[in-house]
C-alpha positions as CSV (number, residue, x, y, z in Angstrom):
1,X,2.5,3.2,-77.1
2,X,-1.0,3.4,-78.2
3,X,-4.3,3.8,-76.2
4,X,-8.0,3.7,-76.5
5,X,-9.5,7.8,-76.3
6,X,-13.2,8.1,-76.0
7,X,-16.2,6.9,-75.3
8,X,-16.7,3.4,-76.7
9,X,-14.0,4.5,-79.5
10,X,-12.2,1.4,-81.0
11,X,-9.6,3.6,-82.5
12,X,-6.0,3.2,-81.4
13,X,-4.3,7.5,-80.8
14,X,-1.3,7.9,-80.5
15,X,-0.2,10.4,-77.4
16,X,0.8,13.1,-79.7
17,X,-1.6,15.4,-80.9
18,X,-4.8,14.4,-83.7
19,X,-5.8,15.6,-86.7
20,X,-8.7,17.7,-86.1
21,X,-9.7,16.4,-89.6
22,X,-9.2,13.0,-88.1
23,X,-11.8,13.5,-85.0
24,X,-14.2,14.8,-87.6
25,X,-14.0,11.9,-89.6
26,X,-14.0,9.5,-86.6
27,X,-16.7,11.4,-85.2
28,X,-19.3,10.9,-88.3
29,X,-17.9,6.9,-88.3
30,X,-19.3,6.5,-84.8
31,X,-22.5,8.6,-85.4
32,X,-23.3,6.2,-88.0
33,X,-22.7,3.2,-86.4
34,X,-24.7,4.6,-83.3
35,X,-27.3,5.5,-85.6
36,X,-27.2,1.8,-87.5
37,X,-27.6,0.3,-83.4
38,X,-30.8,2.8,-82.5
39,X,-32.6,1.5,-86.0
40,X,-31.6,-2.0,-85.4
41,X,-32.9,-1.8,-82.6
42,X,-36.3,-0.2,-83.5
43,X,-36.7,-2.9,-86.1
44,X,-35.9,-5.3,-83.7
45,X,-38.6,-3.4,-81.1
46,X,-41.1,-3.3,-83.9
47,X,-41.4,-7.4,-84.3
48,X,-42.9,-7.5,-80.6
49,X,-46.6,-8.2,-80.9
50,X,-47.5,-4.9,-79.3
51,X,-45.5,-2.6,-81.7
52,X,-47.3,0.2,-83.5
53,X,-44.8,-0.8,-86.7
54,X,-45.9,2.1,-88.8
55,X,-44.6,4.3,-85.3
56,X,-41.5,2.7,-85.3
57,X,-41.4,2.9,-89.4
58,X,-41.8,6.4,-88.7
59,X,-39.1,6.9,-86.0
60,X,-36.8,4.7,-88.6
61,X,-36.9,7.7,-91.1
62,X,-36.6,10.5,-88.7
63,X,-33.5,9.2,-87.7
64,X,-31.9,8.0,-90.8
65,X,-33.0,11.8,-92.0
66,X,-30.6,13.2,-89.3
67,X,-27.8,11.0,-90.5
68,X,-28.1,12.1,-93.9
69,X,-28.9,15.9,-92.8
70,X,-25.3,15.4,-90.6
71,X,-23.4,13.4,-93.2
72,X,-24.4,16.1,-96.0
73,X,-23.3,18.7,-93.7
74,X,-20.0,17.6,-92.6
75,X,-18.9,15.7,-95.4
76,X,-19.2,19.2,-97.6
77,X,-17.4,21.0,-95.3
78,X,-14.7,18.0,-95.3
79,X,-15.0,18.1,-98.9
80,X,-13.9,21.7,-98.7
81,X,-11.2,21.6,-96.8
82,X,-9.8,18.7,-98.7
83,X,-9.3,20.5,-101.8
84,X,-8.4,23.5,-99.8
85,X,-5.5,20.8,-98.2
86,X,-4.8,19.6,-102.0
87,X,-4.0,22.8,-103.3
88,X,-1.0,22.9,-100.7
């Protein structure tokens, strides 16, 4: 029997134990697609007649900075462990 396990998480679990490497990877999945509805939203914020566009340009590439700065960092940790996990 499967369930749904966290916030807004779409993922099926299972009721036995995860992969830690799983969360992780899960994890960075819903970071980005948080991070994709915050700058869709922005640019969507930035069309009202009001907008300062070049603030909301600016708050665009501060946070696309923290996704790469976070993707970098896990993924090279993931990428570590992987071939640590391969060598097994």
């Amino acid at each position: 029997m499967a369930c749904i396990e966290g916030i807004g998480s779409r993922f099926p679990k299972q009721l036995s134990a995860r992969s830690p490497k799983l969360r992780i990877y899960e994890g960075l999945f819903l970071l980005n697609e948080g991070i994709d509805r915050v700058v869709a939203l922005l640019r969507t914020m930035g069309e009202f007649p009001f907008a300062d566009k070049d603030s909301v340009q600016c708050a665009v590439v501060e946070i696309e900075e923290v996704r790469c700065d976070m993707n970098a960092d896990f993924t090279e940790h993931l990428a570590d462990s992987e071939r640590f996990d391969e060598g097994h």
